[in-house]
C-alpha positions in Angstrom: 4.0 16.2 -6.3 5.4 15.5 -9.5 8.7 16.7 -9.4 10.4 13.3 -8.8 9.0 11.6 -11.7 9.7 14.6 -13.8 13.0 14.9 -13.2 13.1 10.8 -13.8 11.4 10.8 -17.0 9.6 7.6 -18.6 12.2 5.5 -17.4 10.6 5.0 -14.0 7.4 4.0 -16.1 7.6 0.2 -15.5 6.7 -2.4 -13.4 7.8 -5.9 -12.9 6.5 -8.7 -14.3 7.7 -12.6 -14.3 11.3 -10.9 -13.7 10.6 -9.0 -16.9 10.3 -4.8 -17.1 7.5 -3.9 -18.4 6.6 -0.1 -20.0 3.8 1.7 -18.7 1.9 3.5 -21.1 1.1 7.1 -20.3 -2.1 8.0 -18.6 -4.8 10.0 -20.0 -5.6 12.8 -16.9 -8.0 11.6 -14.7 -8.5 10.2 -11.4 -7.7 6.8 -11.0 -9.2 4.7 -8.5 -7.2 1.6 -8.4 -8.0 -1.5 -6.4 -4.9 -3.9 -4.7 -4.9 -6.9 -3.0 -6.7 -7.5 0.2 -3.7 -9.8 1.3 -2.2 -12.1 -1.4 0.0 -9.4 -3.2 -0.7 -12.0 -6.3 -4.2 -10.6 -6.9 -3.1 -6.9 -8.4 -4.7 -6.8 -11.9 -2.4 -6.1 -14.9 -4.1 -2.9 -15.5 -3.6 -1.7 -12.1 -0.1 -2.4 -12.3 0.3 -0.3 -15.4 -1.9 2.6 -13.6 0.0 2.3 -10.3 3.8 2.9 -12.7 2.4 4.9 -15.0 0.2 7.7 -12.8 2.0 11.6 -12.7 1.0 11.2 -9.0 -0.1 8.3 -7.1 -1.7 8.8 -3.6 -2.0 6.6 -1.1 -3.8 5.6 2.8 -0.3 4.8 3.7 2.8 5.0 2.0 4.8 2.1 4.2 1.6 -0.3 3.3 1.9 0.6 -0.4 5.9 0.9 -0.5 5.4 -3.0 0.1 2.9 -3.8 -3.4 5.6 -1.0 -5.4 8.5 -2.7 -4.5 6.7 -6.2 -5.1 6.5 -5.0 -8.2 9.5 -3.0 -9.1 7.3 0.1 -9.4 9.4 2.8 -8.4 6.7 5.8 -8.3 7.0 7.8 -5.4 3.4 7.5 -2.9 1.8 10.5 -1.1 -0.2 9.9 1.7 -3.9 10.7 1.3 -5.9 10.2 4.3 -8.3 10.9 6.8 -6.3 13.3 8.8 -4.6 15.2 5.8 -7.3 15.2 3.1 -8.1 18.7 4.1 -4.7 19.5 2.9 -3.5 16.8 0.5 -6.9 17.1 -1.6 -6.6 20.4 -2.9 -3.3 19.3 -4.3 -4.5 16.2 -5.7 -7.6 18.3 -7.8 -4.9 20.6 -8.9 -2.8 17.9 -10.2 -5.9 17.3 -12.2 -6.1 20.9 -13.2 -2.8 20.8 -14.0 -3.8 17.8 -16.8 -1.8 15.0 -14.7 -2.7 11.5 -14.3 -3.7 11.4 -10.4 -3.7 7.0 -9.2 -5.2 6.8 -5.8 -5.0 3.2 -3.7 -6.3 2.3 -0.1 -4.0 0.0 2.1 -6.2 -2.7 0.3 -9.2 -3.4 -1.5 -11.2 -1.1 -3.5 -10.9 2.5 -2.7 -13.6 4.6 -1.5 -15.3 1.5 -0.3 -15.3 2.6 3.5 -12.7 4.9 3.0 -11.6 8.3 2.8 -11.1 8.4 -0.8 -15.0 8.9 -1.4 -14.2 12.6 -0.3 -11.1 13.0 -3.0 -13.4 11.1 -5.8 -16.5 13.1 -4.9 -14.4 16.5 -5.1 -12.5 15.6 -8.7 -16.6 14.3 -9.8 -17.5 17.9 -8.9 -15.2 19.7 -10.5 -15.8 18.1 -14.0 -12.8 15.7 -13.8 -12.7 12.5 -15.5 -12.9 9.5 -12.3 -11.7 6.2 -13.6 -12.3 2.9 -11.7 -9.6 -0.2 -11.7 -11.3 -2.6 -10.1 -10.0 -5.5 -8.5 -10.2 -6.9 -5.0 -12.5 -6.2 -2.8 -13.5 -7.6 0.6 -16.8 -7.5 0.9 -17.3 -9.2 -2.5 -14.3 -11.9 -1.8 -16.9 -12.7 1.7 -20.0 -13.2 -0.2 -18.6 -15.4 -2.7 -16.9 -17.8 -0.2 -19.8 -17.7 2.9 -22.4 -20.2 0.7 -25.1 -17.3 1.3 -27.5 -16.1 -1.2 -25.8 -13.4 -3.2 -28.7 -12.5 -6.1 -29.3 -9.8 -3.6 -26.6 -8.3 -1.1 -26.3 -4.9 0.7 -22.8 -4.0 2.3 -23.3 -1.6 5.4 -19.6 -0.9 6.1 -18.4 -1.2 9.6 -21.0 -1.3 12.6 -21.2 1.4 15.6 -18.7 0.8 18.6 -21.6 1.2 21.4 -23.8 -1.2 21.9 -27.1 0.6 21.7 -26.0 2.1 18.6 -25.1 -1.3 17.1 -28.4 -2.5 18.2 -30.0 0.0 16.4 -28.1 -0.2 13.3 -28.8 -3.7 13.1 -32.5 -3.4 13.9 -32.6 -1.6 10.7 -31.5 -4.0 8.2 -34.4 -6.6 9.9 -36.3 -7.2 6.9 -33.9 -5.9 4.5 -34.7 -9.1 1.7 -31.1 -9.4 0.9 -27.6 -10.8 2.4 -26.2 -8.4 4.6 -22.4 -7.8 4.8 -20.2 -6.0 7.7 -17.7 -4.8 8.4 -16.1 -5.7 11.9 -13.2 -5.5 14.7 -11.8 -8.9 16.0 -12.2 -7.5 19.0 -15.8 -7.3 18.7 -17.0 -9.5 16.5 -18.3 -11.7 20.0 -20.3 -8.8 21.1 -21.3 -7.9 17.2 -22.7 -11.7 17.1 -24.7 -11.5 20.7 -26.5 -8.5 19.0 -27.4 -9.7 15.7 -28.9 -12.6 17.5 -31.2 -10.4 19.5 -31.7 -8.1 16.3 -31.7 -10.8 13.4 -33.0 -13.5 15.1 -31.2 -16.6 16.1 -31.8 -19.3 13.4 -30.3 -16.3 10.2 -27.7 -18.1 8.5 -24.3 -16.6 8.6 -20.6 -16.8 8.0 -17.3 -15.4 10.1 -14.6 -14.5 7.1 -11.3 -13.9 8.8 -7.9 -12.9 7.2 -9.4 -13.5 3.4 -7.0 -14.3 0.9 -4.2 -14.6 3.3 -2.2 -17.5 5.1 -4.8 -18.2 8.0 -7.9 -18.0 5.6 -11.4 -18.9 7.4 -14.7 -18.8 7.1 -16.4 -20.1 10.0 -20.5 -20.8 8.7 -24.0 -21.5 10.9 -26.5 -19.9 12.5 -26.2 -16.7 14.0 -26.8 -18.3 17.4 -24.3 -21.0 16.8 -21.8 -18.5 15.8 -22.2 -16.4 19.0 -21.8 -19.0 21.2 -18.8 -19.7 19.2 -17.1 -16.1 19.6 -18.7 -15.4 23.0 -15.4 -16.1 24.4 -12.9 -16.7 21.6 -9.7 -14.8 21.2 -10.0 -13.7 17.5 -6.9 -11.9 15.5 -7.0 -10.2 11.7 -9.5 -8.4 9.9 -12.7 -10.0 9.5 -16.0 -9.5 7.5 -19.6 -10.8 8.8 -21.8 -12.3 6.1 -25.6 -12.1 7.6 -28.0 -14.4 5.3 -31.4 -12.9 4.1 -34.5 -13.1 6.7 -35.5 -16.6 7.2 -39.4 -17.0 5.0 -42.4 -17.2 7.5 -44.8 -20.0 6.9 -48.4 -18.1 5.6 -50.5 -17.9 8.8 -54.2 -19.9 8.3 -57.3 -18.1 7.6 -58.2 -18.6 11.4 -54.8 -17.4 12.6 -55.5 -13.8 10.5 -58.9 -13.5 11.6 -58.2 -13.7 15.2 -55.1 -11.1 14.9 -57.3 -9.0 13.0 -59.8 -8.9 15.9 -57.4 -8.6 18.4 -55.7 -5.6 16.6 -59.2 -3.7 16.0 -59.8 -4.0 19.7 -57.4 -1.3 20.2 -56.6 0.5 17.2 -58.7 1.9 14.0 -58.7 -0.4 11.1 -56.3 1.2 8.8 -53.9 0.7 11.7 -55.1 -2.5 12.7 -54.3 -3.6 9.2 -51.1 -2.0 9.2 -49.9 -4.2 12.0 -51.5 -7.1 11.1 -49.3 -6.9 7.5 -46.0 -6.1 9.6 -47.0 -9.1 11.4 -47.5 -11.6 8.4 -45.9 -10.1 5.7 -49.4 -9.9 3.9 -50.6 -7.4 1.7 -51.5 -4.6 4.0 -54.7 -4.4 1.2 -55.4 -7.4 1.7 -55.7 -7.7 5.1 -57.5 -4.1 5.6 -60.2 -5.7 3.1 -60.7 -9.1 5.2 -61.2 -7.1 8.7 -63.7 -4.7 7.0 -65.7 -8.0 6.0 -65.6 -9.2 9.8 -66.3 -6.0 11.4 -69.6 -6.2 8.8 -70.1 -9.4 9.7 -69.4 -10.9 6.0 
């Protein structure tokens, strides 16, 4: 894989900058992981550039996608593909490059690497073979989504792309119920309606969200409301380009009265022991499961 560059020497280490050339310095050996632009070519990092000339071999998801951000740039590095349906065969040669004390730059189509990508496999391989992983960090989707949907971000958890079948979706999504955090995903234009209709039904209607399409490109939106809103929205729409769903955190409950608790409690301990009872009771309300176990021990002693 490094023939070309070899036989090139440092001259092909440079890249383009303000119609200037630019030299590369040489790369320690590791495995870079280098983040590029999830649409504006403009958001590349200076670093990565310099990683993305200066690599002994840079692998990429696609080398037509990343022969676009090169030539951009006047980088004239030569791409091999690393992907899902070659890894079994490109990685091995990748981790010898690596044994081999080359500088090994690896890039998705766009965005971070290894962020819902086959290059977790290639970085977990070089980890566990002692090699040295270095991250270039840079865009990144999920992040650019947060940041522009308005929802609480002191607490976020990305869950990558949902399941294609519906009950499966529904499932997934019943998970991350009471997750205390802004929920991010992953989805296909395609189904982002269906995707909505679900989250209702799993979320709960009133959940604030946002619908990021085409970030950082031309046709930038973020379309923001309720999740019921939104899927009435997208029930029908015709929706193009790649798009992210922002899911706000679980709406708070107003605290139930004393009354309210005691009659749950009772109707609970009909029909299940009290530790139960209580456990149910605090799934209910959100109380402290303590708490709660506590008050219907006092009512079935009559205190």
């Amino acid at each position: 894989m490094t023939e070309d560059r070899e036989e090139a020497g440092q001259s092909r280490r440079t890249y383009r900058l303000n119609d200037t050339a630019v030299e590369a310095r040489p790369l320690e050996p590791a495995l870079y992981l280098v983040a590029t632009p999830i649409g504006n070519l403009g958001d590349i990092t200076l670093r990565a550039l310099e990683t993305l000339a200066g690599a002994d071999v840079l692998a990429c998801e696609d080398t037509r996608v990343t022969r676009v951000l090169l030539d951009r740039y006047g980088i004239q590095n030569k791409p091999y593909a690393y992907h899902e349906h070659n890894a079994n065969e490109a990685g091995p040669r990748l981790i010898a490059a690596l044994g081999a004390g080359k500088s090994v730059a690896l890039v998705s189509d766009a965005g971070t690497p290894l962020v819902s990508d086959p290059g977790y496999r290639l970085g977990q391989q070089a980890i566990e073979a002692g090699y040295r992983v270095v991250p270039i960090p840079g865009a990144s989707a999920p992040l650019a989504a947060l940041v522009g949907s308005g929802l609480p971000n002191d607490a976020f958890l990305f869950a990558g792309f949902l399941p294609t079948k519906d009950k499966a979706r529904r499932e997934r999504l019943s998970v991350f119920r009471d997750v205390p955090a802004t929920l991010i995903f992953f989805e296909s234009p395609h189904r982002i309606g269906d995707t909505l209709a679900a989250a209702v039904d799993e979320l709960g209607a009133d959940r604030q969200a946002s619908v990021c399409r085409e970030l950082t490109k031309t046709f930038e939106e973020f379309r923001r409301g309720s999740l019921g809103d939104l899927a009435e929205r997208y029930a029908d729409l015709a929706v193009k380009g790649e798009v992210v769903l922002v899911v706000g955190p679980p709406l708070e409950k107003p605290a139930p009265e004393a009354g309210e608790i005691d009659r749950l409690l009772g109707e609970l301990a009909v029909g299940l022991p009290t530790a139960k009872a209580a456990t149910e009771a605090a799934r209910i309300t959100g109380l402290p499961r303590k708490d709660l176990y506590q008050r219907l021990l006092e009512l079935k002693g009559g205190g």
